[in-house]
C-alpha positions in Angstrom: 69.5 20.2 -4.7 73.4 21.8 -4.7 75.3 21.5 -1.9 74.9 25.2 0.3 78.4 25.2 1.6 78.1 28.5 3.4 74.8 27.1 4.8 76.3 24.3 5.8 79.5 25.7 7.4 77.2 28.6 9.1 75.7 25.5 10.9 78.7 24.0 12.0 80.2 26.8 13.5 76.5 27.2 15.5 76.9 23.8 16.3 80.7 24.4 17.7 79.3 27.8 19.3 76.3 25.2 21.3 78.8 22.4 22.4 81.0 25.0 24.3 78.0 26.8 25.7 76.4 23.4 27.0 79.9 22.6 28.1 79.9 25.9 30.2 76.4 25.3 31.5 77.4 21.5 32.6 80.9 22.3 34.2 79.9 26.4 35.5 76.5 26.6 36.2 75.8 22.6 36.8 72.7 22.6 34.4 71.9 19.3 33.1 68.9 19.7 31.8 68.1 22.3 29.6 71.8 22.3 28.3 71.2 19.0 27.3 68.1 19.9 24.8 69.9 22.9 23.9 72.7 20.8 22.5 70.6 18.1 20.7 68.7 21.0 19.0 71.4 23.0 18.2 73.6 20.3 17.0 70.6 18.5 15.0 70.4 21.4 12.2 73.6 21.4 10.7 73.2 17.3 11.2 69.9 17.8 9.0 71.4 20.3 6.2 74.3 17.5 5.6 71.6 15.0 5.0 69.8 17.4 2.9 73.6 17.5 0.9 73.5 14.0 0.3 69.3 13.8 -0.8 68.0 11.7 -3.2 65.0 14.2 -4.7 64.4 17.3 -4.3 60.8 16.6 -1.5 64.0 14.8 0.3 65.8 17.7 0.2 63.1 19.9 1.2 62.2 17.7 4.4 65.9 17.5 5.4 66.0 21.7 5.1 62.4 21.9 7.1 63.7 19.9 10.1 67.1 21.9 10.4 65.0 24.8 10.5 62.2 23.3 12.6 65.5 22.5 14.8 66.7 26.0 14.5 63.5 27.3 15.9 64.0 24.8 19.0 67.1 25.8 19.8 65.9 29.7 19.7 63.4 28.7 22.6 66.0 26.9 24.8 68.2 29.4 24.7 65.9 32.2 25.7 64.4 29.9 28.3 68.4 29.5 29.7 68.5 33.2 29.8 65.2 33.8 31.5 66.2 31.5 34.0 69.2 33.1 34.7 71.9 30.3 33.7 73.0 32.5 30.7 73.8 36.1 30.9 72.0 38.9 28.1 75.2 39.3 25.9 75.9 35.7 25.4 72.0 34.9 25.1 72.2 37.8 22.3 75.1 36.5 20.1 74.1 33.0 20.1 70.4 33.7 19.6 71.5 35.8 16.6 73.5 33.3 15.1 70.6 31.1 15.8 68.2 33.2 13.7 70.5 34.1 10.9 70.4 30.5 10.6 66.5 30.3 10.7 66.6 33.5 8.1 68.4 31.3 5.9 67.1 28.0 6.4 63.2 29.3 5.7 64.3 31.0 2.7 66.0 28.1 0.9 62.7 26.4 2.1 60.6 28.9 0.3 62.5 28.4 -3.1 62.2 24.3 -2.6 58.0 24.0 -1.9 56.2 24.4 -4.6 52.6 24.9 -4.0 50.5 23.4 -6.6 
């Protein structure tokens, strides 16, 4: 149950990286909809890996981790469904999604070394 600063700070920077884009979306491209999942998503996982900072057991821990990845994985699908719809462009879809599933990399493998299946 140590702190993951570069974890942590990875998921801040995402969750920097989604304000601006929903920002965009709202003020550019008027989209008020999926912009606005996008950024409760997106903003939720490093939200969830700060609780998981501050938990009490190690199962705490381990839920905390699962829903910032769960999170992750939400965000992934908003943003492809912005791109597919045309209200963000291939190269922006690209480097955010990628940052996204670094995150999910990441995320799933500290979850592998916290479950123990007995």
């Amino acid at each position: 149950m140590k702190k993951d600063n570069v974890t942590y700070e990875k998921a801040y920077k995402f969750a920097i990286r989604i304000v601006k884009a929903f920002q965009y979306l709202r003020e550019n491209k008027k989209e008020f909809v999926l912009s606005k999942q996008m950024l409760r998503s997106g903003t939720s996982i490093g939200a969830n890996i700060a609780e998981a900072n501050g938990a009490i057991s190690e199962a705490d821990f381990s839920s905390k981790i699962s829903l910032a990845y769960k999170e992750c994985l939400e965000t992934k699908y908003w943003l492809s469904l912005l791109k597919d719809t045309d209200y963000i462009n291939e190269r922006t879809f690209e480097s955010i999604y990628m940052d996204a599933d670094e995150l999910a990399k990441i995320l799933f493998s500290i979850l592998k070394t916290t479950r123990i299946d007995k």
